[in-house]
N, C-alpha and C positions, 0 to 999 in steps of 0.2 A: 661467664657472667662477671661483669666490672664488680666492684665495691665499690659500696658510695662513696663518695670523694667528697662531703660536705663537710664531714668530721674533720681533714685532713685541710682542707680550705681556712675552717673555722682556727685552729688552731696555729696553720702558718700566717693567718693575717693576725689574730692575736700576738705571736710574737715579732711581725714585723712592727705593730704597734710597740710591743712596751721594750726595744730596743730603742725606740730612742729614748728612755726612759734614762739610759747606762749611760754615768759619769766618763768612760772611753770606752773604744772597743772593746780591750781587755778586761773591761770590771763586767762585777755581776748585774743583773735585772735588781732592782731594789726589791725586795720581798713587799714591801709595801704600796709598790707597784703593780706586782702581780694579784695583792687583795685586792684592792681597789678595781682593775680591769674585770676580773670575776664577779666582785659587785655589781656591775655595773651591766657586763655583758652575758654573767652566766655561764654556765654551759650542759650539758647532758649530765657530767661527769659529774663526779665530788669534786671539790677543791682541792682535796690531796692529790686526787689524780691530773687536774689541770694541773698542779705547780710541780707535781713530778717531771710534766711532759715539758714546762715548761723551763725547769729548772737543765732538763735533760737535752734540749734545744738550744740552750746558752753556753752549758758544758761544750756542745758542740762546737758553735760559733767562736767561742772563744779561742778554743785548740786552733782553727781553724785559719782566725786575724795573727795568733802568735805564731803560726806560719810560716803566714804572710808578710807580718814585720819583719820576722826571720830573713826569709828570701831576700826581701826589698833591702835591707842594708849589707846583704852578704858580704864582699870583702871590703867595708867602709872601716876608713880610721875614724877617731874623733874627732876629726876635721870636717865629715862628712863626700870627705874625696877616695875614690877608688884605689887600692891600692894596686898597683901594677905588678904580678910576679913575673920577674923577671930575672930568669936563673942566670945568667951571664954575669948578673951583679953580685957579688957577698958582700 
C-alpha cells in the first residue's frame, strides 16, 4: 500500500514557493516568509513542525548550490579562466 503523497506534495510546492523568497541561493528562507506562507496556506501540522520541515529542506538545498558552485568554478583563477595543469611546466 502507497502513502499518501499529498503531504509530501503540499510541502515540496510550499518550498518551491518560498525559495524564491531567498536573497541568493546560498542564504536562508527569510523566517518571516515562512510565517506568512503558513498564514496564508496552513497546514495539518503545527507551525513548528511546518518550519522544522522547512527549515530542514533549505538546510538541504543550500549544501546542495554550495556544491554546485563548488564544482562549477573547480580549477578557476580569479580571472575566471581555467587553469591548465600542465606538468611539463614548473
Amino acid at each position: 500500500m502507497c502513502p499518501d503523497t499529498s503531504a509530501f506534495i503540499y510541502y515540496i510546492d510550499a518550498f518551491k514557493e518560498l525559495i524564491s523568497c531567498k536573497t541568493s541561493e546560498t542564504a536562508s528562507i527569510p523566517f518571516t516568509s515562512i510565517v506568512e506562507y503558513f498564514k496564508i496556506y496552513g497546514a495539518e501540522d503545527s507551525f513548528d513542525d511546518f518550519l522544522y520541515i522547512m527549515r530542514q529542506m533549505d538546510m538541504t538545498y543550500i549544501q546542495f548550490e554550495n556544491e554546485r558552485i563548488k564544482k562549477s568554478q573547480g580549477n578557476k583563477n580569479g580571472s575566471g579562466k581555467r587553469i591548465k595543469n600542465n606538468p611539463s611546466k614548473g
